[in-house]
VMD Tcl script that draws the C-alpha trace (Angstrom):
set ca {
  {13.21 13.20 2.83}
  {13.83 10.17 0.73}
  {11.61 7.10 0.29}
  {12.25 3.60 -1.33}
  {9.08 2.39 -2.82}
  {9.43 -1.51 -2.98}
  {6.59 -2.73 -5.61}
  {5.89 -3.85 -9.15}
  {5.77 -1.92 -12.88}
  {2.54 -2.21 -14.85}
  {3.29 -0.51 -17.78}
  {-0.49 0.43 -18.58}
  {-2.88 0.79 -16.30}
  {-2.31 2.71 -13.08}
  {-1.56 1.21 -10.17}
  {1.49 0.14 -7.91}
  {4.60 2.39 -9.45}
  {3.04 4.63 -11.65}
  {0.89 5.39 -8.83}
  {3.41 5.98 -6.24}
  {5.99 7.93 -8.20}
  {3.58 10.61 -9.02}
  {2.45 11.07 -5.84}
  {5.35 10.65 -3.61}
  {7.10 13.27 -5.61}
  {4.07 15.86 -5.65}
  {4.34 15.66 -1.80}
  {7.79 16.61 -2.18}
  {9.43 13.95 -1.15}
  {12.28 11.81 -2.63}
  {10.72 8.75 -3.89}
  {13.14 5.85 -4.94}
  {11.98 2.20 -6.73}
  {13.07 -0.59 -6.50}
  {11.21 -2.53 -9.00}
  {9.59 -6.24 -8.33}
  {7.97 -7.51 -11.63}
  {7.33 -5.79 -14.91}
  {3.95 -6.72 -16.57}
  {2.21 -5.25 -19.87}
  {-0.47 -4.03 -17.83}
  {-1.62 -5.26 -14.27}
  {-3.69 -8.29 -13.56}
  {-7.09 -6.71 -12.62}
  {-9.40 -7.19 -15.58}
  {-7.24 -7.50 -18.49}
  {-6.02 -10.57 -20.64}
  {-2.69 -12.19 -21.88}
  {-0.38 -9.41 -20.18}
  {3.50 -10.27 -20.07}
  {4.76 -10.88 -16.40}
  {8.65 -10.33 -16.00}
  {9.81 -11.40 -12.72}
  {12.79 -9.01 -11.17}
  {14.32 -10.84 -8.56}
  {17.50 -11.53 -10.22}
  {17.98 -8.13 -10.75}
  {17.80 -7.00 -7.51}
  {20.89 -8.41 -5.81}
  {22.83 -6.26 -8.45}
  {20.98 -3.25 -7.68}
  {21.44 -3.20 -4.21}
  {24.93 -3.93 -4.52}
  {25.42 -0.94 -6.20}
  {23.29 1.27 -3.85}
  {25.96 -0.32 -1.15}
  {28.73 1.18 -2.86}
  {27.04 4.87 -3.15}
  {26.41 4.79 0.76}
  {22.78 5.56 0.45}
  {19.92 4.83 2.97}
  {16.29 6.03 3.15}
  {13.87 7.98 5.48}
  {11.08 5.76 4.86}
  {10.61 2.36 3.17}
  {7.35 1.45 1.90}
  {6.39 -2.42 -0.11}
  {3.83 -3.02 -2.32}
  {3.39 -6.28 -4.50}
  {6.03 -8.67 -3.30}
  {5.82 -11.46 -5.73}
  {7.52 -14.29 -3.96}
  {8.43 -15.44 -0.39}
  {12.34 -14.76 -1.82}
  {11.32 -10.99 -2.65}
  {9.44 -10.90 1.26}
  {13.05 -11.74 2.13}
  {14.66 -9.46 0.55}
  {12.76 -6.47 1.93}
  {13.12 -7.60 5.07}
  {17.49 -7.23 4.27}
  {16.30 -4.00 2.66}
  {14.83 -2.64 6.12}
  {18.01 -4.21 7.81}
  {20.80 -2.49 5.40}
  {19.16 0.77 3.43}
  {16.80 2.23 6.31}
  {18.09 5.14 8.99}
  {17.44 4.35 12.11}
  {15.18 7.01 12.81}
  {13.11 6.52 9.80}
  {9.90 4.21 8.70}
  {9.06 1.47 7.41}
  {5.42 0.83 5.75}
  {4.15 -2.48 4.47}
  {0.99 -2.99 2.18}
  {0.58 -6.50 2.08}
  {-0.52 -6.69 -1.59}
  {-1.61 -10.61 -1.70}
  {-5.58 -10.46 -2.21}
  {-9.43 -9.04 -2.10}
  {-12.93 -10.20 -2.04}
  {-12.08 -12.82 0.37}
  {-9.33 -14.83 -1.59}
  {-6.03 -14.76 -2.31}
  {-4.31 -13.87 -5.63}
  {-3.17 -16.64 -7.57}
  {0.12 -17.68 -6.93}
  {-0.08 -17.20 -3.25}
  {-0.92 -19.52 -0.50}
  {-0.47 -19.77 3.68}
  {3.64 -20.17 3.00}
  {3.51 -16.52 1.45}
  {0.84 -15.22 4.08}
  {3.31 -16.34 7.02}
  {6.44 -14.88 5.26}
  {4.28 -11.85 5.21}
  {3.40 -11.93 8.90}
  {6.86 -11.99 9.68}
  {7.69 -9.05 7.15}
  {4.42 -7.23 8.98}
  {6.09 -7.72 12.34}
  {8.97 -5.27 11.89}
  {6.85 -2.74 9.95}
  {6.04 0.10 11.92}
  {2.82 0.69 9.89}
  {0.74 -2.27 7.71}
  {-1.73 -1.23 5.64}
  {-3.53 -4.48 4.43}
  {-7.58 -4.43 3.02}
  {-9.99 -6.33 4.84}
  {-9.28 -9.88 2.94}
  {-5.53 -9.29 3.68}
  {-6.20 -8.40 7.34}
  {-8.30 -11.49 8.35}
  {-5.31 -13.88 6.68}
  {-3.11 -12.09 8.50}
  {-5.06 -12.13 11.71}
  {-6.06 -15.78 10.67}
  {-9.79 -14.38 11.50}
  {-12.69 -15.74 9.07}
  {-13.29 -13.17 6.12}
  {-15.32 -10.87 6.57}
  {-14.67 -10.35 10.33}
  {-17.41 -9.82 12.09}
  {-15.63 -8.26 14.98}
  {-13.16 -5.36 13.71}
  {-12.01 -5.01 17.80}
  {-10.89 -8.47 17.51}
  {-9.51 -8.42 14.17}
  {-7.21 -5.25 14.54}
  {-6.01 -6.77 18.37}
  {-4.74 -9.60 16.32}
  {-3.05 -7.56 14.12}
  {-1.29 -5.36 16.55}
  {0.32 -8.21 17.79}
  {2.03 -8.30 14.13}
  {2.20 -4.69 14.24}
  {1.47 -1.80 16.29}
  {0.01 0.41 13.83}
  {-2.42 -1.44 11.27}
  {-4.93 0.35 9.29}
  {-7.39 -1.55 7.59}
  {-9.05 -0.39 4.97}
  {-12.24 -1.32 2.28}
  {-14.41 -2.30 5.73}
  {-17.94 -1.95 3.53}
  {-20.77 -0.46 6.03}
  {-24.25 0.08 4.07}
  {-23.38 3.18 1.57}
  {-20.16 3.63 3.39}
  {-16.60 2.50 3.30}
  {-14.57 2.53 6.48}
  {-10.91 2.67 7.57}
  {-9.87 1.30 10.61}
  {-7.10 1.82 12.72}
  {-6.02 2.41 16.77}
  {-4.92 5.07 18.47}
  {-1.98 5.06 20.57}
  {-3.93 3.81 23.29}
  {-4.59 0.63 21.64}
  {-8.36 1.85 21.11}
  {-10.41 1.57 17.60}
  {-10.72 4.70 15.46}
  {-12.70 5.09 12.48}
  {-12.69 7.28 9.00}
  {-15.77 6.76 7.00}
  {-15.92 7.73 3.53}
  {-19.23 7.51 1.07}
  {-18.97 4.05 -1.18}
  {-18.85 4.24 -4.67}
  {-20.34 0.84 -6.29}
  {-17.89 -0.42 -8.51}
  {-14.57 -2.16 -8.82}
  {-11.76 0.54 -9.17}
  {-7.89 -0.95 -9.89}
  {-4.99 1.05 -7.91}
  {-7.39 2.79 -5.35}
  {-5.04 1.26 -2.67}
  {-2.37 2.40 -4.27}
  {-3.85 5.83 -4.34}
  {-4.10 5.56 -1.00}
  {-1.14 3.72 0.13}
  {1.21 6.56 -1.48}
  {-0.57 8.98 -0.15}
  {-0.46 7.96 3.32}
  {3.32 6.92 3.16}
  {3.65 10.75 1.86}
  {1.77 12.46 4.20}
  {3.72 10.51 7.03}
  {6.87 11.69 5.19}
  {5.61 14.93 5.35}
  {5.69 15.37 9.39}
  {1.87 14.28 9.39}
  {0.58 12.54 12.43}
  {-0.94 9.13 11.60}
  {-4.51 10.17 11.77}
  {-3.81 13.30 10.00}
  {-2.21 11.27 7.33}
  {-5.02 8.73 7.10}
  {-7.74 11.55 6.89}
  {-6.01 13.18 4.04}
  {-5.05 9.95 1.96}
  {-8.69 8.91 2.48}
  {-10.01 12.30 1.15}
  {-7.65 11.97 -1.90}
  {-8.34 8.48 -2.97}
  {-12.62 8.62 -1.98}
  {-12.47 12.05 -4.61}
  {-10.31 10.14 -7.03}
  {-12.73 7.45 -7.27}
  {-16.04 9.70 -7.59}
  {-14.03 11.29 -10.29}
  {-13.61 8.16 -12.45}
  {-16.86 6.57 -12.01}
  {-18.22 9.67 -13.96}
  {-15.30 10.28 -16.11}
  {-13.48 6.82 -16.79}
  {-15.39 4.57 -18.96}
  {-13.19 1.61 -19.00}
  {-12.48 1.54 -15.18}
  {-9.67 -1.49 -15.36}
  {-6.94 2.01 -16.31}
  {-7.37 3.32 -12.74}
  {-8.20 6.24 -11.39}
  {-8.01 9.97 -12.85}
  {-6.07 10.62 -9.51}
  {-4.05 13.37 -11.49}
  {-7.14 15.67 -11.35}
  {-7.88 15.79 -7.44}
  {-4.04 15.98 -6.60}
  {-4.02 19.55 -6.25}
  {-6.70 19.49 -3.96}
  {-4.37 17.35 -2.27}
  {-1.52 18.74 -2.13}
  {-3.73 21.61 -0.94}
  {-4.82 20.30 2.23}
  {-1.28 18.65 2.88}
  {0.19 22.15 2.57}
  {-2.78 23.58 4.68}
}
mol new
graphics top color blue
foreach p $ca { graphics top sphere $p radius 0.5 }
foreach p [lrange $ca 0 end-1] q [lrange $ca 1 end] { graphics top cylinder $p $q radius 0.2 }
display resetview
């Protein structure tokens, strides 16, 4: 099983990448990058980090890849930083992916009810469009409602994920905050809700998506169903992230992921 993880490099601090690797490859599974950007550390908390954008890099890359005749089981895009890059996966999923395989999309563009800077509605409809031929999107509750063009918070998660399976068939939304809770939603294949609650942990904690987001596209990869997937990638990032609120002082590093991946891997293999 190989997978082609679309998304950026923060060299310190772990999130997008540095996440994924890790994790995709402890599941087994072949995990391929294709970088984005290349920053000194990612954006969530810290000051004066170096951004490198990658785009003109990547026509060179995949060039090459044409020439060695490989394609992928699964795709799977993080941070796209430009509508040109939301393009480009889109050739990606067109050119590099089999036709029996995958194709995931976490719409990385903001939180908290706002977009990151740099984006604006041209990037959030270049990212419909991108969500529309995923097979899975996997966007937080800020991303869902631009995508669903619902008011943030969404009052009504029915409505909000029937607007986004007209984008896609399969969206899970998750960071849905319920009292001491956190909640994932999704639908089943008969178009009806589903939820998977997990206990909240107050705080802010950088690359807990990503935690997620890899863990999910390697259960799937693993012959997982999409519930089972979303139970166990749940499980994995909710005990990463009462692991580092006790053990991480400076919480803008990420998550101590590395010490609940065997329990992981455990229940994967279970």
């Amino acid at each position: 099983m190989r997978v082609l993880a679309v998304n950026d490099i923060s060299c310190i601090g772990k999130c997008s990448l540095s996440v994924t690797l890790p994790v995709l490859s402890a599941c087994g599974v072949t995990c391929d990058v294709l970088p984005t950007a290349l920053l000194s550390t990612h954006t969530g908390g810290f000051e004066g980090y170096t951004f490198r954008d990658l785009t003109g890099d990547i026509e060179g890359i995949l060039a090459h890849w044409k020439t060695l005749g490989v394609s992928f089981d699964a795709v799977y895009s993080g941070y796209l930083g430009s509508e040109a890059q939301i393009e480009i996966v889109q050739k990606i999923k067109r050119d590099f992916l089999k036709k029996d395989g995958f194709f995931v999309v976490d719409p990385v563009m903001g939180d908290s009810g706002s977009l990151y800077a740099g984006f604006n509605d041209g990037y959030v409809e270049k990212m419909r469009a991108l969500c529309r031929e995923a097979d899975y999107i996997l966007p937080n509750l800020t991303e869902a409602c631009y995508l669903a063009d619902i008011p943030y918070p969404a009052a009504n998660t029915d409505e909000l994920l029937q607007k986004l399976r007209e984008l896609c068939a399969r969206p899970v939304v998750t960071g849905i905050l319920e009292k001491e809770n956190i909640s994932i939603r999704y639908t089943n294949k008969e178009g009806v809700t589903q939820k998977y609650t997990s206990e909240n942990v107050e705080g802010f904690f950088c690359g807990a998506g990503d935690v997620f987001a890899s863990a999910f596209v390697g259960a799937l990869a693993r012959g997982k169903s999409e519930e089972t997937a979303i139970r166990l990638a749940a499980d994995f990032t909710s005990a990463s992230i009462r692991r580092s609120a006790k053990e991480v002082a400076d919480k803008r590093y990420g998550l101590n992921f590395e010490a609940e991946i065997f329990t992981f891997l455990k229940n994967l293999n279970g």
